[in-house]
C-alpha positions as CSV (number, residue, x, y, z in Angstrom):
1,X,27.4,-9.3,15.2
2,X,29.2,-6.3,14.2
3,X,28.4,-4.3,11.3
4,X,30.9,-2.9,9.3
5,X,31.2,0.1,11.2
6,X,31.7,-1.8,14.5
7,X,34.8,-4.1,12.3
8,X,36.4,-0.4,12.1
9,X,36.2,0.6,15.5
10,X,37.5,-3.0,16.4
11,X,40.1,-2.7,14.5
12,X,40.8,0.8,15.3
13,X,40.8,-0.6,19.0
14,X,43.3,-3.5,18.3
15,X,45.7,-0.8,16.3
16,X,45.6,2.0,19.6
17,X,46.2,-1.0,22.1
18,X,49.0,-2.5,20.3
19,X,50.7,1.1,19.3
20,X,49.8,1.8,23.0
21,X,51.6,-0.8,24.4
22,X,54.6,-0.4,22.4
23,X,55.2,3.4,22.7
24,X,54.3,2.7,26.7
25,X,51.6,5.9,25.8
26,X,49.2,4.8,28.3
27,X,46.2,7.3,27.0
28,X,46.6,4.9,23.5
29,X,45.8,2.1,25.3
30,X,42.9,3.4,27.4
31,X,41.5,5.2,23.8
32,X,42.0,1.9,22.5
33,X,39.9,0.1,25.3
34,X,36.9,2.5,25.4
35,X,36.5,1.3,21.9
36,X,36.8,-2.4,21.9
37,X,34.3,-1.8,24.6
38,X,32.1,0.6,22.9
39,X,31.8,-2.4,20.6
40,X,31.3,-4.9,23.1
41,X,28.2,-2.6,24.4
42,X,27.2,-2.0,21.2
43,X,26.4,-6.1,20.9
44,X,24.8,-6.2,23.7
45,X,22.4,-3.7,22.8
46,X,21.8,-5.1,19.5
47,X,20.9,-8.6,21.3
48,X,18.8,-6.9,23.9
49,X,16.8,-5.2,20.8
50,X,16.8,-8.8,18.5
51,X,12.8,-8.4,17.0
52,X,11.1,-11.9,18.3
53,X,8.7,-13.6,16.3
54,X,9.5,-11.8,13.0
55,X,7.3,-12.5,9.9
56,X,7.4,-10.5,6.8
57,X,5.5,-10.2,3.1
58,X,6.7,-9.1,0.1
59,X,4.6,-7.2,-2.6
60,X,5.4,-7.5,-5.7
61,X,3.1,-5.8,-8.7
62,X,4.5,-8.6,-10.9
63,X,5.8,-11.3,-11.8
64,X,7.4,-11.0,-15.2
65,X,9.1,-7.4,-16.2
66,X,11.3,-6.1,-19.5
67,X,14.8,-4.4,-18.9
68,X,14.4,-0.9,-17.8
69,X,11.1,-1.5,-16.5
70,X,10.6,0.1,-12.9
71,X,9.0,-2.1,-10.4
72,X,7.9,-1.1,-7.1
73,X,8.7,-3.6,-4.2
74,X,7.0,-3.3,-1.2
75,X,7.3,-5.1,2.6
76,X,5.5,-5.4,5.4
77,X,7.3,-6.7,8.5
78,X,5.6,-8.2,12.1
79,X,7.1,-9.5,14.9
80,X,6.1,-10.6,18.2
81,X,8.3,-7.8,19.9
82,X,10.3,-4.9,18.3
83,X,12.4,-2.9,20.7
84,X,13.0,0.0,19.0
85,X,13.9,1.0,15.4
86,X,15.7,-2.4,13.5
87,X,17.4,-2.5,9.9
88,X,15.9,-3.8,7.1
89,X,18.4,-5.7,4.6
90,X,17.0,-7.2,1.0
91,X,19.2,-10.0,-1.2
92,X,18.9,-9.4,-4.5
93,X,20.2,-12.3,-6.4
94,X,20.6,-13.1,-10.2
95,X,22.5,-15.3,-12.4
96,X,25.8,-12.6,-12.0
97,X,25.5,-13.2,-8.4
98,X,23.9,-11.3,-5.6
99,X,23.9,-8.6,-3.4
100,X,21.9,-6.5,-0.5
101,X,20.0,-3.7,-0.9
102,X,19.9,-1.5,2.7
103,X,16.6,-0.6,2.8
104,X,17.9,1.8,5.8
105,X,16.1,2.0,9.6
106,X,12.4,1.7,10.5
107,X,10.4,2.1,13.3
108,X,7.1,0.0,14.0
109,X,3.8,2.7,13.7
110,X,2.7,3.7,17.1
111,X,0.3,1.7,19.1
112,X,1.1,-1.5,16.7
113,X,4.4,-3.8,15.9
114,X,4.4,-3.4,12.0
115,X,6.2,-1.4,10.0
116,X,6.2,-0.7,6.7
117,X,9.4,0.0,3.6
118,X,10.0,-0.7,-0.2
119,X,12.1,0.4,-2.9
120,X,12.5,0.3,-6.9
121,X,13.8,-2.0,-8.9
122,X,15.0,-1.2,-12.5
123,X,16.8,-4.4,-14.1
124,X,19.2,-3.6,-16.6
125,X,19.5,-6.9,-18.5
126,X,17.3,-10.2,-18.7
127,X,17.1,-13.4,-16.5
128,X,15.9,-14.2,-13.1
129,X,16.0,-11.6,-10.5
130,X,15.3,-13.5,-6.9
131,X,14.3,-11.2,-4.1
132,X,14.8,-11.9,-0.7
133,X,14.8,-13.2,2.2
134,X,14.4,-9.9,4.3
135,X,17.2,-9.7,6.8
136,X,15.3,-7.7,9.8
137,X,18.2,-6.6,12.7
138,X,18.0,-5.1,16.4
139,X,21.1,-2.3,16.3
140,X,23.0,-0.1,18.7
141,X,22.2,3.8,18.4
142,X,25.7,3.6,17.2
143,X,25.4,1.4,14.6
144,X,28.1,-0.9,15.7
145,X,26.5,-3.8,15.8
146,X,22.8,-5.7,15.0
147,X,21.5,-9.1,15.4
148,X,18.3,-10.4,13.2
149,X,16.9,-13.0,11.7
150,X,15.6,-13.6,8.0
151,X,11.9,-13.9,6.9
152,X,9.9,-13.1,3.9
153,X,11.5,-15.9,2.3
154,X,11.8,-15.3,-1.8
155,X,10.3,-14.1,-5.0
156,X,11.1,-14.8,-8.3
157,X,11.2,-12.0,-11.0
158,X,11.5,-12.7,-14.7
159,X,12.8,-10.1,-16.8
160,X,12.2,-11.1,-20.4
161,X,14.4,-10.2,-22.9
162,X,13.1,-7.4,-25.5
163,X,11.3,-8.5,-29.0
164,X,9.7,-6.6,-31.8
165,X,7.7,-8.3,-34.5
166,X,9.5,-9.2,-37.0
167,X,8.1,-8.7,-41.0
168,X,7.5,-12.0,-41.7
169,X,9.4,-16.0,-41.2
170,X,10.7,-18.6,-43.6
171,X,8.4,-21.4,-42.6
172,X,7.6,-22.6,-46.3
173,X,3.9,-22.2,-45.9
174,X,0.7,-19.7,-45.2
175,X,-1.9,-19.8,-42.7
176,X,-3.8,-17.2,-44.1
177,X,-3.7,-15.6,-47.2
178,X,-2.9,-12.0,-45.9
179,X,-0.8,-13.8,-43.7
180,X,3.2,-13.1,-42.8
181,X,5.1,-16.7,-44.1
182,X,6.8,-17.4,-47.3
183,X,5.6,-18.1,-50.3
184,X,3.8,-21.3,-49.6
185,X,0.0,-21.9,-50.9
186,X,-2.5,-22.6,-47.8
187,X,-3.8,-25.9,-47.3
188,X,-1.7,-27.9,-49.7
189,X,0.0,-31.5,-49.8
190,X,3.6,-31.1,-50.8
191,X,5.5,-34.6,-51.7
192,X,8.6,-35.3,-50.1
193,X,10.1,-38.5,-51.0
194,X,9.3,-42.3,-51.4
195,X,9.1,-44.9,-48.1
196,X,8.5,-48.6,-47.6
197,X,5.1,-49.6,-47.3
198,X,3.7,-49.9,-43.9
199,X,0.0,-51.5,-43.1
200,X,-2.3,-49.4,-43.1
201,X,-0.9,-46.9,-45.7
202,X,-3.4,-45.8,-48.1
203,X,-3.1,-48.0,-51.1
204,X,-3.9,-44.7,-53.4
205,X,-0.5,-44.0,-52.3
206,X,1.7,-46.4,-53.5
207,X,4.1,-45.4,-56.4
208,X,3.3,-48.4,-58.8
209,X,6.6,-47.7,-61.2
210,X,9.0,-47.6,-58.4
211,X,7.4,-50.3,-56.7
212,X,8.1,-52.3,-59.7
213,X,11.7,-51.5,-60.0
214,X,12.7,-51.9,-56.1
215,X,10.7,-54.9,-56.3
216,X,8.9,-53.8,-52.8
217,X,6.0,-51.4,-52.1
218,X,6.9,-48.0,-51.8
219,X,4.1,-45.3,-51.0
220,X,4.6,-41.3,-51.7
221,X,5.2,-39.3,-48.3
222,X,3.3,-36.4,-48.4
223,X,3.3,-33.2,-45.7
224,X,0.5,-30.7,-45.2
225,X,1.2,-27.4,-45.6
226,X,-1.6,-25.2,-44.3
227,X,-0.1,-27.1,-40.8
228,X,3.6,-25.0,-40.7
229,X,6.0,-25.8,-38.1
230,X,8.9,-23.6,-36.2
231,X,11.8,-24.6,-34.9
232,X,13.8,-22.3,-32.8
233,X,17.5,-23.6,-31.5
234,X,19.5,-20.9,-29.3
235,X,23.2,-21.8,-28.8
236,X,23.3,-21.4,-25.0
237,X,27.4,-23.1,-25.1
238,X,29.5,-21.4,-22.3
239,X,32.4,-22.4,-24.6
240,X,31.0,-20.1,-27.6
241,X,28.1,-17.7,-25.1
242,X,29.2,-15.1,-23.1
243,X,26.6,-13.5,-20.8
244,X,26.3,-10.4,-22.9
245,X,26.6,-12.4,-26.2
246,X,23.3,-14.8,-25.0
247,X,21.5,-11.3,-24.1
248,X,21.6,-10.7,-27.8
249,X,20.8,-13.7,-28.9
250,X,17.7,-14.2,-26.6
251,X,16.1,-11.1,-28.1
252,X,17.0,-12.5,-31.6
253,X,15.0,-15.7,-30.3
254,X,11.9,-13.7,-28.8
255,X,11.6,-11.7,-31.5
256,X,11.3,-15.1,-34.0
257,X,8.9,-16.7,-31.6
258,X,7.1,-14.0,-30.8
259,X,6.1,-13.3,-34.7
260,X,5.2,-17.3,-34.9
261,X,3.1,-17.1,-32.2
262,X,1.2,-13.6,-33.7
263,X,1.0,-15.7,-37.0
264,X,-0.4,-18.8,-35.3
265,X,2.5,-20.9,-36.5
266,X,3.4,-24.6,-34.3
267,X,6.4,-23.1,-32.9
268,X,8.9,-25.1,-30.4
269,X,12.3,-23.2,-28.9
270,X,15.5,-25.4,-27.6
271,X,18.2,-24.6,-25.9
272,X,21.3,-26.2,-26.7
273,X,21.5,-27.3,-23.1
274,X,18.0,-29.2,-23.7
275,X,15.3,-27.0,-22.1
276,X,12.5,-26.6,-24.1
277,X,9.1,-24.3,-24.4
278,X,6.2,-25.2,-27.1
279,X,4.1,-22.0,-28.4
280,X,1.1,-23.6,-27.4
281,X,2.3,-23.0,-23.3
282,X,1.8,-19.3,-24.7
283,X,4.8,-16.5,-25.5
284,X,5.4,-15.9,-21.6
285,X,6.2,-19.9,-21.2
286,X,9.0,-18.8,-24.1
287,X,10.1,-16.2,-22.7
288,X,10.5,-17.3,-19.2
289,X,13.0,-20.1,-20.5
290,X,14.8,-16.9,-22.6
291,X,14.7,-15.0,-19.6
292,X,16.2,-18.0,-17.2
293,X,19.0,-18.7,-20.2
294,X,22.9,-18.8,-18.8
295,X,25.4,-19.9,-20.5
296,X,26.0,-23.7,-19.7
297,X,29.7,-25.6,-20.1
298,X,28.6,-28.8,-21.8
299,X,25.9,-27.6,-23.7
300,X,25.3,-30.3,-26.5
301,X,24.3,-28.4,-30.0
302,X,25.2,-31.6,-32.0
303,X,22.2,-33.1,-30.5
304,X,20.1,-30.9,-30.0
305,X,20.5,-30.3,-34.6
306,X,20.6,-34.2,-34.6
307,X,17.0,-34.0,-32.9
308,X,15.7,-31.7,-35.6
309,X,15.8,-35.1,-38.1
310,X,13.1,-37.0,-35.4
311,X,10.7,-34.1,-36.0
312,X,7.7,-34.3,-38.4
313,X,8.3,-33.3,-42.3
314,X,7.8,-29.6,-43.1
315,X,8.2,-26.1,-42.0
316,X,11.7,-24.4,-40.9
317,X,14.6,-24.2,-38.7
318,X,16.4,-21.2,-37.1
319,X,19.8,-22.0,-35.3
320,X,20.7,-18.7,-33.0
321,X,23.5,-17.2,-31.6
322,X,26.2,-14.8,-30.6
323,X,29.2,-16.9,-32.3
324,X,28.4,-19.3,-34.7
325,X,30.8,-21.5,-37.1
326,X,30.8,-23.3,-40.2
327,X,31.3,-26.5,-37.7
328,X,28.2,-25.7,-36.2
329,X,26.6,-25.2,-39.8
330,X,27.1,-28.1,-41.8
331,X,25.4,-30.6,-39.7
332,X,22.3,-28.6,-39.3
333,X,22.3,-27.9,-43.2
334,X,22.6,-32.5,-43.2
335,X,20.2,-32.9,-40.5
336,X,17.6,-34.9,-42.5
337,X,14.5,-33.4,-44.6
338,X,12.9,-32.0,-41.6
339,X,13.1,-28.4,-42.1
340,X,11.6,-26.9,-45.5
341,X,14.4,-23.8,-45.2
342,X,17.3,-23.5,-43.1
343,X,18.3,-20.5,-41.5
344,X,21.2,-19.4,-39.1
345,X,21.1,-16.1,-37.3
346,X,24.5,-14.9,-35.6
347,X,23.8,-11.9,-33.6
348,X,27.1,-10.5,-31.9
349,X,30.2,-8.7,-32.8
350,X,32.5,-12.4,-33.4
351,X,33.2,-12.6,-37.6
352,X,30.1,-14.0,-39.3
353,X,31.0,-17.9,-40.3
354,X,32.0,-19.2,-43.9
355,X,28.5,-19.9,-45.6
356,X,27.3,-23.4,-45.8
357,X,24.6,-24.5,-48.8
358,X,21.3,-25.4,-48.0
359,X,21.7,-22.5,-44.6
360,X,20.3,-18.9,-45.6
361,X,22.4,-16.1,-43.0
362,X,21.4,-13.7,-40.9
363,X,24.2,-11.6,-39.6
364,X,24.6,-8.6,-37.0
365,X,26.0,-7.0,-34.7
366,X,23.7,-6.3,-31.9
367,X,19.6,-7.5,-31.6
368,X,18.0,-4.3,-32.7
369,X,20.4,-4.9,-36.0
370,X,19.3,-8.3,-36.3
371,X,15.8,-7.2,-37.0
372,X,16.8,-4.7,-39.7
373,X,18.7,-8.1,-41.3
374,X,15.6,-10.1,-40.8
375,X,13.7,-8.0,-42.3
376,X,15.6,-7.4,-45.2
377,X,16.3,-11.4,-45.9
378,X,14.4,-12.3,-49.2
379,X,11.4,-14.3,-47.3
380,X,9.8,-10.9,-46.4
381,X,9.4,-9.4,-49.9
């Protein structure tokens, strides 16, 4: 097939003939011809010198990286024959689409049919980097032409988004007493509101004066405390996310996990979009599903907030992203007793939304700004 090179010299070729032929300038047209036929030769070689058999590994150091991290890529490429030097081509394929890296000519070692290349990767943002396959191609001397195959299949490469520890979190409740949560008291029952009896209650629990005025058994709900909870929604919405917006707010998320995971808090992050990660898969499990986040049309936040009601009593909620609204506030401030303290973090340049009661704010303009806000929201003093 012809490269890019040998797609000018065709086209060259075509223009000469045709001016050629219409001028009657008979040295245009034989100009013209050597080309298209400098090309033509130029396939042939690159046929003739096709590597056979190719197989091919990919090194990488590995497998998880943070933006501006440099990682070193290396390949080793066999094949049953290899006539001559051959081109080595890598995709390189994210979310923002792909692209090939020329990793330029190589010639097998002598006495032996493998040869060896590599290059540096330095991702700029988060997400999924894919690498490969290796494109391996027979060429001209010319460079008018090659003709290869692909091997080395793929690699994945997650590039987590960036996070700091953050001072401390609103989850309503200690661990430890030096710990880095609000002002609860450790290993506590707190009561939360009346129920209907069900068998197998605890009869020490039933609320004898309110019994006698509903006229059925109603037992005190109590939660524990000492066990705090996290919950961690990131609007992922393609209506409301843009790419760079989500960056922001996925280092606003791995920041707020990360710091419940150092504090040994029962943290669980949702996407909108319904992809989820529990802290006890580990911070990388968390950050992989940050680091694989795009923005997704139809992304359902209603439900996901909804969802937060099904969840046991206790702890807190943190809603997070690059453009949130009032809208998007009120039902997450309704949605049921779950949450001990409410809080929504908009990290992005949009205007922060109207406040909402029972929702404490968090708003910045970019992630490292976000954590001078968190840190200065009343839980950490």
């Amino acid at each position: 097939m012809p490269t890019q090179r040998g797609w000018t010299v065709a086209a060259a070729a075509l223009v000469l003939v045709a001016a050629g032929a219409l001028l009657q300038y008979r040295a245009l047209v034989l100009l013209g011809a050597l080309a298209a036929a400098a090309v033509a030769w130029a396939a042939l070689v690159a046929l003739w010198r096709r590597p056979a058999g190719v197989r091919a590994h990919r090194a990488v150091p590995v497998e998880r990286a943070a933006p501006g991290d440099d990682v070193e890529v290396s390949v080793v490429v066999e094949a049953d024959r290899m006539r001559g030097p051959v081109l080595l081509t890598e995709r390189i394929g994210q979310d923002s689409g792909s692209g090939r890296l020329d990793l330029g000519a190589a010639a097998p070692a002598r006495g032996g049919s493998a040869l060896r290349a590599g290059y540096r990767l330095t991702p700029a943002r988060r997400g999924v980097i894919e690498l490969g396959p290796l494109q391996v191609s027979g060429t001209d001397p010319l460079g008018l032409a090659s003709a290869g195959a692909s091997a080395g299949g793929t690699r994945r490469l997650c590039v987590h988004p960036r996070w700091e520890r953050l001072r401390a979190l609103p989850a309503g409740a200690e661990t430890a007493p030096e710990g880095g949560l609000d002002n609860g008291r450790s290993g506590t029952q707190t009561f939360r509101g009346l129920r209907d009896y069900t068998p197998g209650d605890d009869i020490r629990h039933v609320h004898w004066r309110r019994t006698a005025r509903a006229g059925r058994l109603l037992v005190r709900q109590y939660s524990d405390t000492s066990q705090t909870r996290l919950v961690v929604l990131l609007d992922d919405r393609a209506e409301t996310q843009d790419a760079e917006g989500l960056d922001a707010a996925a280092e606003a998320a791995a920041c707020v996990a990360a710091t419940a995971l150092h504090h040994r808090v029962s943290c669980t992050l949702t996407l909108a979009s319904g992809a989820a990660a529990h802290g006890r898969l580990g911070l990388s499990a968390m950050l992989d599903l940050l680091a694989a986040a795009v923005p997704v049309p139809g992304a359902d936040l209603p439900a996901r907030v909804r969802a937060l009601g099904d969840g046991p009593v206790g702890g807190a909620a943190v809603l997070i992203g690059s453009r949130l609204s009032a809208a998007d506030l009120r039902p997450f401030a309704a949605a049921g007793e779950t949450a001990h303290r409410r809080v929504a973090a908009q990290v992005g340049p949009a205007p922060a939304p109207e406040p909402v009661a029972g929702v404490a704010p968090v708003v910045a303009r970019s992630a490292a700004e976000f954590r001078a806000a968190w840190n200065e929201a009343p839980w950490t003093r």
